[in-house]
N, C-alpha and C positions, 0 to 999 in steps of 0.2 A: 504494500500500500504506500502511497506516496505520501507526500507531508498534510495534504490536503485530500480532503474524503471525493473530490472529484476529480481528480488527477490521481491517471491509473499509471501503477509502477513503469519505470522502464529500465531498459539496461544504461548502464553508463557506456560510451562510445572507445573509453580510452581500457575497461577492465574485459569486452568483452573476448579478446581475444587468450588471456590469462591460461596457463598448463602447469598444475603441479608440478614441481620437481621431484625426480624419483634422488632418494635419499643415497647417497653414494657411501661406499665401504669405509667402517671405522677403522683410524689407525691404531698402528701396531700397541699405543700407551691404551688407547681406548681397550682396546681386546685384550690386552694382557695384564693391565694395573693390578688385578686382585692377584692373581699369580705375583708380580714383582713386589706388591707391599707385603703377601705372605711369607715371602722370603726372608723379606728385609726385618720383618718381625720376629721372624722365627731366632736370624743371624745377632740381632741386637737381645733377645732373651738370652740364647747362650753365653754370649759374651758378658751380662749382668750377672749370668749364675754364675758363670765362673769367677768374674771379681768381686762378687758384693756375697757371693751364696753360704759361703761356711766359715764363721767369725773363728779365732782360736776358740779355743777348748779352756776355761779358768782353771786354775791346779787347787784342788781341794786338800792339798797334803799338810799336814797341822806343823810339820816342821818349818815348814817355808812360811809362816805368818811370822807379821811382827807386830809386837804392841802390845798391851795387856788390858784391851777391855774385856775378854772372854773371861766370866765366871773361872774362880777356882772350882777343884771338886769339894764334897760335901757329904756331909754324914759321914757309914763306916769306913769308908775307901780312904779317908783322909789321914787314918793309921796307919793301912797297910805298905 
């Protein structure tokens, strides 16, 4: 319908010749990205496991502490 209820649509003179375009082949980043950011995830994960993944180990052995806030012993042990 046109702008006016008595004036009947018509085509525009400059659209009417207009042809989709058929969509042409996506490139290589298009088609491959998830493949190359998989990678690149995977590559940056092992390399964080390996630097960041397993801190030392703390030494729990009662000789190697220094300082004397740990309790004495107590009660019967304290004669033997």
């Amino acid at each position: 319908m046109g702008m006016f209820k008595d004036a009947p649509p018509s085509e525009h003179p400059d659209f009417t010749q207009l042809r989709f375009m058929a969509a042409g082949t996506p490139s290589w980043w298009k088609r491959n990205r998830h493949k190359a950011l998989g990678v690149a995830g995977l590559l940056a994960g092992f390399w964080l496991a390996s630097h960041y993944g397993a801190a030392p180990a703390a030494s729990c052995d009662p000789a190697t502490t220094t300082g004397t806030s740990a309790p004495g012993p107590q009660g019967a042990a304290v004669g033997r």
